[in-house]
Backbone as a ProteinNet text record, in pm:
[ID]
protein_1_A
[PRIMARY]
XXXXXXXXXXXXXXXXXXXXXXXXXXXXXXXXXXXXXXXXXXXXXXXXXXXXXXXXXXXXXXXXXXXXXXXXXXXXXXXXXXXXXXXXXXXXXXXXXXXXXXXXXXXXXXXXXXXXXXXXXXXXXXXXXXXXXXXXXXXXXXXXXXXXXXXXXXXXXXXXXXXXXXXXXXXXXXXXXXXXXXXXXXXXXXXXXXXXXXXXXXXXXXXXXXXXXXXXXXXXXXXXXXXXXXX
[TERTIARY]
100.3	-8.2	-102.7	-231.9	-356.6	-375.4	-393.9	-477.5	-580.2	-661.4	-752.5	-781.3	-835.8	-799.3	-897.5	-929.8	-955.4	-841.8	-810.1	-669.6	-547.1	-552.9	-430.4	-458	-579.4	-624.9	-606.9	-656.9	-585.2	-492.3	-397.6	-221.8	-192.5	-261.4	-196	-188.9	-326.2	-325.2	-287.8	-267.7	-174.3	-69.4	4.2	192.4	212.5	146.9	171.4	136.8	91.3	45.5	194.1	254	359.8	364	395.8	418.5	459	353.9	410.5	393.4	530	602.3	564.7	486.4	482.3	343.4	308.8	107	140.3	21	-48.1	-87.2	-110.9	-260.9	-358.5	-410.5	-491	-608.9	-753	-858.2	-914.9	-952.6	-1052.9	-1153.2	-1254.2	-1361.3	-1439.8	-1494.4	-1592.5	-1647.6	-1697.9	-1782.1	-1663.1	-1557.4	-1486.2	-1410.3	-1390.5	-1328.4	-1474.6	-1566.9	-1659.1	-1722.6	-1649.4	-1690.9	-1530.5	-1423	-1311.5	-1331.3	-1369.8	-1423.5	-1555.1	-1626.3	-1742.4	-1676.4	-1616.3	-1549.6	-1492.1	-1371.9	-1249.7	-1351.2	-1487.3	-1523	-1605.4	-1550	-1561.9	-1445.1	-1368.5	-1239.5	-1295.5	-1266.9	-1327.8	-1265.7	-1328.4	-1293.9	-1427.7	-1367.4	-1366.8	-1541.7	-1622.9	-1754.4	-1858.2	-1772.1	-1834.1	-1829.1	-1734.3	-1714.7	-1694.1	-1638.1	-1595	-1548.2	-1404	-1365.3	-1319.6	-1306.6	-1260.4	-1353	-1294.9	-1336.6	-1280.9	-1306.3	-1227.7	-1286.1	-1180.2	-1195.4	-1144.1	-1190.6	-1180.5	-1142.2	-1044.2	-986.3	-999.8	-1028.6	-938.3	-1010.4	-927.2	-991.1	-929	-995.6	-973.6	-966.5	-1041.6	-1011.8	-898.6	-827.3	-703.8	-630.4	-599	-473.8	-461.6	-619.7	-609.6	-509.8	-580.1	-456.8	-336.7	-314.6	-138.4	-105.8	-144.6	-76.2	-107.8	-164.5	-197.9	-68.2	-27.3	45.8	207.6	228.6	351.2	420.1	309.1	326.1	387	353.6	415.3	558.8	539.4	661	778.6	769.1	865.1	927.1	903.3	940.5	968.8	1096.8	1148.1	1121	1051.1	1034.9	905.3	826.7	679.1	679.9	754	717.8	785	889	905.2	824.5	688.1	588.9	491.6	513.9	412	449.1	398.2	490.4	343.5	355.5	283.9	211.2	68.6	-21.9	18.4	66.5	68.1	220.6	284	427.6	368.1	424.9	407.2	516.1	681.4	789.3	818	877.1	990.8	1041.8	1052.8	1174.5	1284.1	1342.5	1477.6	1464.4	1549.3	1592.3	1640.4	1603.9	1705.1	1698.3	1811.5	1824.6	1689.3	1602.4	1633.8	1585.3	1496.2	1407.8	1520.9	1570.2	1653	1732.3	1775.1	1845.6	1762.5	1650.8	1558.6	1512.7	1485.6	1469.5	1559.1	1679.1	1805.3	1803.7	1760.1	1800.8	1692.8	1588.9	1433.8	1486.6	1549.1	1547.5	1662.8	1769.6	1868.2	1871.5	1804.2	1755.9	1656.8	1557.4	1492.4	1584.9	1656.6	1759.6	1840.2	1865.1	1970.7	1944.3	1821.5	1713.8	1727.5	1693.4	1623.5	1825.7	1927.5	2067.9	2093.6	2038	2035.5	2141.3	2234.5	2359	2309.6	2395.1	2369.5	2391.4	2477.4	2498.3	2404.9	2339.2	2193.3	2128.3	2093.4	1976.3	1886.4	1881.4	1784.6	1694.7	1819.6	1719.3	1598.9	1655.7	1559.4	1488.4	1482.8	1355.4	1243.4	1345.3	1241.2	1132.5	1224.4	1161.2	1068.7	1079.9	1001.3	896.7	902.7	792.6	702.1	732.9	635.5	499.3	516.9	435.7	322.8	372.2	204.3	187.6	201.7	170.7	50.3	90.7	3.7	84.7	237.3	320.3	223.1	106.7	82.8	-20.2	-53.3	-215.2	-325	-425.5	-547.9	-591.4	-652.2	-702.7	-628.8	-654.3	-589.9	-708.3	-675.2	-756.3	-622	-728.2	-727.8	-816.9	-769.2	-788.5	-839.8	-914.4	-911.1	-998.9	-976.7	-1037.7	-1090.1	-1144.1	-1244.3	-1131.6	-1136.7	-984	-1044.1	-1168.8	-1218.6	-1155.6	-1137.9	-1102	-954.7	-916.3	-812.7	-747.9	-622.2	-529.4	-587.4	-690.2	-739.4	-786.4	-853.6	-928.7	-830	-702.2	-589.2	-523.9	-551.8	-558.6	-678.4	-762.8	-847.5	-805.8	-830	-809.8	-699.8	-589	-485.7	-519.9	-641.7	-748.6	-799.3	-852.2	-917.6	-799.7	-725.6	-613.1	-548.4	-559.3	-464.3	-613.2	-699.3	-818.6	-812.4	-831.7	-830	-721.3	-603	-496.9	-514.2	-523.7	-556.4	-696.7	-796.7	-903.2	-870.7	-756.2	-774.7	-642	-597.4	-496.4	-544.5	-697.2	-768.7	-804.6	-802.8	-884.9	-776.8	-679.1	-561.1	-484.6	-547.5	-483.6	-394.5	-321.9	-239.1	-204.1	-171.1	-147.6	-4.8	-21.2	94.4	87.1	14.7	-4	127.5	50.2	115.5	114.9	203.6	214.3	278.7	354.1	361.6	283.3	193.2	84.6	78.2	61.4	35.5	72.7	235.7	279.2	190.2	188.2	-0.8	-93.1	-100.5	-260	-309.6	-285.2	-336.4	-384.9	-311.6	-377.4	-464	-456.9	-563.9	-685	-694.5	-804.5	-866.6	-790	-854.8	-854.5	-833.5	-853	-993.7	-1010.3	-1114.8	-1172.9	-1167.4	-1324.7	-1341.7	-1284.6	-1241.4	-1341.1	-1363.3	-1452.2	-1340.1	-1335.5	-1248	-1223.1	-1331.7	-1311.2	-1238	-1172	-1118.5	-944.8	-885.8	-727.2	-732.3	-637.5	-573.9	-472.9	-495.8	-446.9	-342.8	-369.4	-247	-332.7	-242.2	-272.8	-284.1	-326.7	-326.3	-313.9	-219.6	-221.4	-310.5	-389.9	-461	-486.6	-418	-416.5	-373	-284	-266.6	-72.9	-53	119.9	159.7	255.9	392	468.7	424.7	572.2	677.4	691	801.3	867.9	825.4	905.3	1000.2	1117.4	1230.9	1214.3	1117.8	1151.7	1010.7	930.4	835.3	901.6	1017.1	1046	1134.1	1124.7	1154.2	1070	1150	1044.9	1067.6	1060.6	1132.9	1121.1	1220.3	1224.6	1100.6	1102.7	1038.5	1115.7	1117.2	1138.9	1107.1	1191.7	1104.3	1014.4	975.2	846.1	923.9	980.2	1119.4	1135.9	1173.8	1261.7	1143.2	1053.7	934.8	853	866.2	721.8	796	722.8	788.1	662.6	650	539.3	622.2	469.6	450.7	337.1	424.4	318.9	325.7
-3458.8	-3366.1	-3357.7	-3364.6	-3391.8	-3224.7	-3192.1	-3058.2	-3062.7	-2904.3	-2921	-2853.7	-2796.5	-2724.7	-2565.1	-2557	-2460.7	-2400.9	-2492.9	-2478.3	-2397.6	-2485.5	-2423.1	-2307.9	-2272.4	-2155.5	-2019.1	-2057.2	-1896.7	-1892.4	-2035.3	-2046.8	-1947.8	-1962.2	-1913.5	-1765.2	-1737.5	-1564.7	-1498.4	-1566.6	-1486	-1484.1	-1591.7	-1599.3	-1506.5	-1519.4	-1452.7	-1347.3	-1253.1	-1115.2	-1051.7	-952.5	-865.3	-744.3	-629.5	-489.5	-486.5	-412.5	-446.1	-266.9	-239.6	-97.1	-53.2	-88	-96.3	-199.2	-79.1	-135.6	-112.8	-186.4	-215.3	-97.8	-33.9	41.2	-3	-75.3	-171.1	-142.3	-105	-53.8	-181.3	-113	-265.3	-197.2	-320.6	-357.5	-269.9	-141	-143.7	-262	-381.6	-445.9	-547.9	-545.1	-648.6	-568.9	-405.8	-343.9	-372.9	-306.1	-310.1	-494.2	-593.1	-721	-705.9	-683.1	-718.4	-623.2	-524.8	-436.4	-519.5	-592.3	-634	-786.4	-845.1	-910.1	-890	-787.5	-700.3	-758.2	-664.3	-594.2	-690.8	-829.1	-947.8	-966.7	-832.7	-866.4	-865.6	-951.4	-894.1	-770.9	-682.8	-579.8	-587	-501.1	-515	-448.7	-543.4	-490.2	-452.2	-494.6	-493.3	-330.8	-299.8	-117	-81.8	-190.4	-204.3	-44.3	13.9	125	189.1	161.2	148.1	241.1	365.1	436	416.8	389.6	405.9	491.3	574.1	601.4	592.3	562.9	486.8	589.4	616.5	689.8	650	671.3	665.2	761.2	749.2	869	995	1062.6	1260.3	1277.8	1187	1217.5	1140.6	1050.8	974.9	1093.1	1146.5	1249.4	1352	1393.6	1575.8	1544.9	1404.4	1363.7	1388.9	1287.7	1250.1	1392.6	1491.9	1609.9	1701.4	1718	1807	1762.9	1632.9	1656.9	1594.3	1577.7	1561.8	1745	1835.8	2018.5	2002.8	1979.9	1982.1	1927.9	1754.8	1735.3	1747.5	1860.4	1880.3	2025.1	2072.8	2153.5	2140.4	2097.1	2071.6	2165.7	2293	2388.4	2358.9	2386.8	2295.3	2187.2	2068.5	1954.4	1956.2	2032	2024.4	2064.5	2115.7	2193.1	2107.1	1969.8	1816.7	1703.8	1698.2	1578.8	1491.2	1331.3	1279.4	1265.7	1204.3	1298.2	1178	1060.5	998.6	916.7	857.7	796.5	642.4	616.4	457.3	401.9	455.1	398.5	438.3	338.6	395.6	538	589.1	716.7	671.7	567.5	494.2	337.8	338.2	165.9	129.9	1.7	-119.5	-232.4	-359.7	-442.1	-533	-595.8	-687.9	-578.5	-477.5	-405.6	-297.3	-213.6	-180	-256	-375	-435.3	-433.9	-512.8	-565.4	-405.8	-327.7	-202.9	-162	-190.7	-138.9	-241	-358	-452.1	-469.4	-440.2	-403.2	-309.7	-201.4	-95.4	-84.1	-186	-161.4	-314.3	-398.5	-461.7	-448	-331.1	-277.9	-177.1	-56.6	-1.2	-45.7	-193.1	-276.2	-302.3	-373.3	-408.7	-226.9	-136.2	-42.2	41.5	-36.2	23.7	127.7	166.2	340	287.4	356.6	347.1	427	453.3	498.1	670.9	697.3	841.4	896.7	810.8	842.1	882.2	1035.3	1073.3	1116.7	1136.2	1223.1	1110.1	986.1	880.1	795.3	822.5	743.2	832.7	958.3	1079.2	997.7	1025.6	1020.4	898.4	744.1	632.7	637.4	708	729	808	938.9	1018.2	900.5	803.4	696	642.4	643.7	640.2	713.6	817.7	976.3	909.1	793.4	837.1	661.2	627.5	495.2	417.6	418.2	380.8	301	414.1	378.2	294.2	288.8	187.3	242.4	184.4	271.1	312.7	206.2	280.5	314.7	397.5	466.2	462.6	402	343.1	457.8	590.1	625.5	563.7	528.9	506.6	589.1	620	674.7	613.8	719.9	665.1	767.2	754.3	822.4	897.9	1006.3	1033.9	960.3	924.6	863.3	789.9	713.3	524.9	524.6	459.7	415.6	258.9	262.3	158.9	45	-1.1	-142.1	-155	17.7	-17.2	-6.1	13.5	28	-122.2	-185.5	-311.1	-398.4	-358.3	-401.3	-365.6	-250.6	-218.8	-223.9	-336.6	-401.9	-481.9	-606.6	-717.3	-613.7	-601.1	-481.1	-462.8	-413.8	-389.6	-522.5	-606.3	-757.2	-813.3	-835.6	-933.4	-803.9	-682.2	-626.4	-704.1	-700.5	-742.3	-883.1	-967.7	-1106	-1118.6	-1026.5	-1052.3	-1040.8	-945.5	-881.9	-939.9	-1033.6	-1179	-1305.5	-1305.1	-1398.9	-1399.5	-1228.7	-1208.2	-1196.8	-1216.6	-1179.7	-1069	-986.5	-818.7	-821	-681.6	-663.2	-543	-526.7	-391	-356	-207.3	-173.4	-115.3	-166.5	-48.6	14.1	184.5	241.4	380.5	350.5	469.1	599	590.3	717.6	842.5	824.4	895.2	988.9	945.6	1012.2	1126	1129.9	1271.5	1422.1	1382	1504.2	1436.4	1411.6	1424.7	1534.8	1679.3	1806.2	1795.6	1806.7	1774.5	1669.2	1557.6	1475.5	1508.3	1524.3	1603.5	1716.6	1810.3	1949.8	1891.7	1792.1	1717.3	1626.4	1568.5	1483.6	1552.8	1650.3	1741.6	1593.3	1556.4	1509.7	1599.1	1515.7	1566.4	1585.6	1633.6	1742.2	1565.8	1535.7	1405.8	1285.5	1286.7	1142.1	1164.3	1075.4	1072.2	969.4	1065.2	989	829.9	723.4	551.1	550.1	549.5	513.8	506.7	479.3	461.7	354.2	304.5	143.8	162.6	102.5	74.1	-39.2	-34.1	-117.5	-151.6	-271.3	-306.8	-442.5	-451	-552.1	-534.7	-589.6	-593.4	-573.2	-482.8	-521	-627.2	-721	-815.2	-804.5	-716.5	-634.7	-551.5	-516.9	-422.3	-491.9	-463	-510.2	-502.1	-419.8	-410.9	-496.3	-509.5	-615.2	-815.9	-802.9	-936.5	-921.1	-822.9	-835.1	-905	-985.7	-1082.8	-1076	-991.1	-990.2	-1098.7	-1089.4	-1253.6	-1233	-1346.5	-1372.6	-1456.5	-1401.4	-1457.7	-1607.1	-1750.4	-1860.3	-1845.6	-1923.7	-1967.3	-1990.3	-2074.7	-2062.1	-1986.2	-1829.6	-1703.6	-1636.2	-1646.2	-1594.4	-1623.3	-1753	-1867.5	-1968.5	-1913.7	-2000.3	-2111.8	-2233.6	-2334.3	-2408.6	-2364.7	-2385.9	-2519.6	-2624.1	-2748.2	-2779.4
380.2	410.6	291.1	316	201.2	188.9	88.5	69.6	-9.3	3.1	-52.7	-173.8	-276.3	-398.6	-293.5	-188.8	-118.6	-93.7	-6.1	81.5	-41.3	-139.3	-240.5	-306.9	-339.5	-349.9	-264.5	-168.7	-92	-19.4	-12.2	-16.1	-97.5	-217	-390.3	-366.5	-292.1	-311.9	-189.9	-95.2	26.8	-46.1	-101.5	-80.8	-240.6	-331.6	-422.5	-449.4	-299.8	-278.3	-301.6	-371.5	-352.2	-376.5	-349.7	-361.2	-482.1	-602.8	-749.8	-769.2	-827.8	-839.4	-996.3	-1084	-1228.1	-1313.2	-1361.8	-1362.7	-1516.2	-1608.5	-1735.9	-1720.5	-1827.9	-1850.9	-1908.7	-1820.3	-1861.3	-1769.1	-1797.2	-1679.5	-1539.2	-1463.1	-1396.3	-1374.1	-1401.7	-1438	-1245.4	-1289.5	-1136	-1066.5	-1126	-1056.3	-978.5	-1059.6	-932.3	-840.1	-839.3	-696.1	-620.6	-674.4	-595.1	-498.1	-579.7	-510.8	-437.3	-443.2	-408.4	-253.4	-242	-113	-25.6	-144.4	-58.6	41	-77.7	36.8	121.9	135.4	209.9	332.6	318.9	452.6	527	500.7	593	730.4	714.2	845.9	936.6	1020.9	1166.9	1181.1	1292.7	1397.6	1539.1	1610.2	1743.6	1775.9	1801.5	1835.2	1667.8	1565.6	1457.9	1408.6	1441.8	1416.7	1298.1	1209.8	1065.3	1052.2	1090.5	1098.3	981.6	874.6	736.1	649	568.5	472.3	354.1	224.9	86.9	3.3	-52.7	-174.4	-281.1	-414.1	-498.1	-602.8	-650.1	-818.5	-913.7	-999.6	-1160.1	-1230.6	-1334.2	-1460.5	-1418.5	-1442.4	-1420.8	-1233.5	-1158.2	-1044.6	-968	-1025.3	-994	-1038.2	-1200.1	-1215.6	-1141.9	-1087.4	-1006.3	-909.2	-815.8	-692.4	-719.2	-793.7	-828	-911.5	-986.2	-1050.3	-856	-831.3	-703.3	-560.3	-578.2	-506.5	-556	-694.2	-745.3	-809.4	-799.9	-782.1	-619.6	-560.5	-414.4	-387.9	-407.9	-366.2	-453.2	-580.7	-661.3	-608.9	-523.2	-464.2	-329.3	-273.1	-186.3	-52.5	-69.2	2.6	60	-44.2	-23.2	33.5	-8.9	47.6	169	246.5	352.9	460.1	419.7	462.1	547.8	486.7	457.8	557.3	687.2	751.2	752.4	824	849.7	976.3	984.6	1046	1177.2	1157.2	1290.7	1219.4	1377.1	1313.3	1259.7	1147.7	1045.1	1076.8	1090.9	1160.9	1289.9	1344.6	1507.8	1464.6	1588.5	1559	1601.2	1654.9	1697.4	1600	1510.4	1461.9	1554.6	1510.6	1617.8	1505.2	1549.5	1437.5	1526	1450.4	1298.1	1197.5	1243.3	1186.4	1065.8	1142.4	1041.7	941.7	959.1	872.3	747.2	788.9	690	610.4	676.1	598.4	468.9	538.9	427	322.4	368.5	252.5	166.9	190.9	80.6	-0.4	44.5	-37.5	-142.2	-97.5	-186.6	-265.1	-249.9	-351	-441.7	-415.9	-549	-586.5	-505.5	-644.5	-680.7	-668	-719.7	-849.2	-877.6	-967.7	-1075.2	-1009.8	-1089.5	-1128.2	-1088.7	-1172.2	-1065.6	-960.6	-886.1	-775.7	-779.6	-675.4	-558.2	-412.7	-343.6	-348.8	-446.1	-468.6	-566.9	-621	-666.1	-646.3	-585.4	-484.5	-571.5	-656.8	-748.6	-861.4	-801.7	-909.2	-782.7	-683.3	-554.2	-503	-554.6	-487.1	-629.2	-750.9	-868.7	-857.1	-817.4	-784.5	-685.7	-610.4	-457.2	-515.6	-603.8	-631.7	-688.9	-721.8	-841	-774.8	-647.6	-528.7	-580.5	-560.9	-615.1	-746.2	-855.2	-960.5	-951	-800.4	-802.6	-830.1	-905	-972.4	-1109.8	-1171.2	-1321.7	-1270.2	-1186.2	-1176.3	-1220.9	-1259.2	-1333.5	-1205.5	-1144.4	-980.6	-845	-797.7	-674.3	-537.5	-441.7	-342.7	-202.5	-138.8	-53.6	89.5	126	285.5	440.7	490.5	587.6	696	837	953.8	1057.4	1086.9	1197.9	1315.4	1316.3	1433.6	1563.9	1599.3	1722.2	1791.6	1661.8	1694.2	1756.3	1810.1	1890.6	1832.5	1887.5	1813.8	1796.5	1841.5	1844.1	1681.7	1683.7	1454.2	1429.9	1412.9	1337.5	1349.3	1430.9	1434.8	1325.9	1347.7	1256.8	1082.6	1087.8	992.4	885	938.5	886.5	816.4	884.6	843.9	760.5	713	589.3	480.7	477	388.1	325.2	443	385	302.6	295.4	273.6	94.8	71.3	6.5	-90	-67.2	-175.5	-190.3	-90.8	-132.9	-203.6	-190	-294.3	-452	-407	-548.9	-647.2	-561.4	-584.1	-653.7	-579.5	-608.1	-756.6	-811.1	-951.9	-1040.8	-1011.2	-1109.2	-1088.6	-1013.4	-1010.1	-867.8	-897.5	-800.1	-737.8	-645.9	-567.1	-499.8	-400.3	-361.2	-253.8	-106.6	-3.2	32.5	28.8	29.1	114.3	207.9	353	290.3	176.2	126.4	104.6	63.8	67.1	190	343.4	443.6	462.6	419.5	427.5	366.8	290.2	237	230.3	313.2	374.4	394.5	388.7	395.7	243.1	142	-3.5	-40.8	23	-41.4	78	185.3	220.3	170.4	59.2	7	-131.4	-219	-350.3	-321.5	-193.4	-160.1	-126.2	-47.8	34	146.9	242.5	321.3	450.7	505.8	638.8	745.7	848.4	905	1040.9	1042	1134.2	1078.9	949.1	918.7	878	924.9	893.4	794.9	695.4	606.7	699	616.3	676.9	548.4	439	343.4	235.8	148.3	-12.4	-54.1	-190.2	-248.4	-404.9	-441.6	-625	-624.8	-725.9	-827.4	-906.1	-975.8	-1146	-1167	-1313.3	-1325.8	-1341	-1311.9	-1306.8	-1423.4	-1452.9	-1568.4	-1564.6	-1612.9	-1649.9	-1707.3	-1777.8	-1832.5	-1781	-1657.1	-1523.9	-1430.5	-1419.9	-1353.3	-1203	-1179.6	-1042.4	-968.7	-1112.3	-984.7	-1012.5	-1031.4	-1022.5	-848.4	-814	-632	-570.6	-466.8	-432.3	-279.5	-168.4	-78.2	36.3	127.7	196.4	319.6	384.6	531.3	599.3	748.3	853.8	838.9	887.3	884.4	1001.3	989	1122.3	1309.2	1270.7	1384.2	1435.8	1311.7	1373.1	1483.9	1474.7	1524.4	1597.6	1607	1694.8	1799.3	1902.8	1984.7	2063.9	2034.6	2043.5	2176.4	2288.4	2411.6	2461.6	2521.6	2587.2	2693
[MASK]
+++++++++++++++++++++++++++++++++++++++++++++++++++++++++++++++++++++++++++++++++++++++++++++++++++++++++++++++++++++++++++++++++++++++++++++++++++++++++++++++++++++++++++++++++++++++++++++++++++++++++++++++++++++++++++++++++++++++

C-alpha cells in the first residue's frame, strides 16, 4: 500500500489523539485555539446548523470555574444536589460495554497505585476533572436546548476535528462529560443564557511526560469486531 505524507499525517493525529489526565504548565498561544476552532468548525452538520457553542478559559476565569465548583463537589451534601442535565451513559449495562468500562478504569488506577478499597483516592482522581486535570485552557461546550439528537450527532464531528486539530499542533486534550453534572454552576460562573445546555468539558495543553497515567493507552475493537462488509 503507497501512502501519502497527507495520508500519514492525519493517520498521525487521529491515532495519537488520547485522553491525557496531566498537563505542563505551559500556556497556548490564543492564535492557535483560535485556528484549531476555525478549523474544528469545518464538521459537517445537518442543513449547515453548525450547532456548537465554546467557551474558552484560562487565567482568573479558568480558576473561578474549577474553585466554584471543586467548593461544591467537596461537600458530598452539596454535590448530591448536582445531577446531569441529560443521560451520557445507559441506565442498564450490558456486556461488551460494561466490560470495557471496568477495564479503562482500573487500568488507569492501576497505573495511578489506587486499589479498589480506595475510595477517597478515586473521588480525589475523579475531582482532577474540575481542575482541567492542570491544563492552562478549559474549553466549555454548549447547545441550543432546540436542537434535537441529530446536532448531538453533529456535534461529536466538532469535538473529534477539535482534538485532532489540536494533535496536529502538538497539543493535547481530555473530553470531558464530567463536567455536566454542574451545569447549574457553570451556567451561574458563565452567565449562560437560559436557552443553552451544558455538552461537556475539554482539557487543553500540552501533556506531562512525566505523568504515569498519561502513558494509558486504551485498546480498540479490531475492525472485524465491528464491520460487517456486504457484496
Amino acid at each position: 500500500m503507497i501512502t501519502s505524507p497527507q495520508q500519514e499525517a492525519v493517520d498521525a493525529a487521529i491515532t495519537s489523539r488520547r485522553s491525557i489526565r496531566a498537563f505542563l504548565d505551559k500556556p497556548v498561544a490564543r492564535d492557535d485555539i483560535e485556528r484549531i476552532l476555525d478549523v474544528a468548525a469545518r464538521a459537517p452538520s445537518g442543513t449547515n446548523t453548525q450547532p456548537w457553542k465554546v467557551y474558552v478559559l484560562s487565567g482568573r476565569a479558568r480558576q473561578d470555574l474549577v474553585d466554584a465548583i471543586l467548593a461544591v463537589n467537596a461537600d458530598p451534601e452539596q454535590a448530591g444536589q448536582h445531577t446531569e442535565e441529560y443521560a451520557y451513559y445507559p441506565r442498564a449495562w450490558v456486556s461488551p460495554f460494561v466490560d470495557r468500562r471496568r477495564k479503562v478504569g482500573w487500568d488507569l488506577y492501576s497505573l495511578l497505585g489506587l486499589t479498589r478499597d480506595n475510595k477517597s483516592g478515586m473521588a480525589a482522581q475523579h475531582a482532577r476533572n474540575y481542575r482541567f486535570f492542570d491544563a492552562p485552557v478549559g474549553l466549555i461546550f454548549t447547545i441550543d436546548r432546540i436542537m434535537e439528537q441529530g446536532s448531538w450527532l453533529d456535534y461529536g464531528m466538532f469535538l473529534q476535528n477539535i482534538m485532532v486539530a489540536a494533535r496536529a499542533r502538538g497539543l493535547d486534550t481530555c473530553p470531558q462529560a464530567a463536567f455536566t453534572q454542574y451545569h447549574r454552576v457553570i451556567a451561574q460562573q458563565l452567565q449562560l443564557p437560559e436557552n443553552e445546555m451544558v455538552v461537556c468539558g475539554m482539557a487543553l495543553g500540552w501533556a506531562d511526560p512525566g505523568k504515569i497515567e498519561n502513558s494509558l493507552i486504551t485498546e480498540r475493537e479490531p475492525v472485524h469486531g465491528f464491520t460487517r462488509f456486504m457484496e
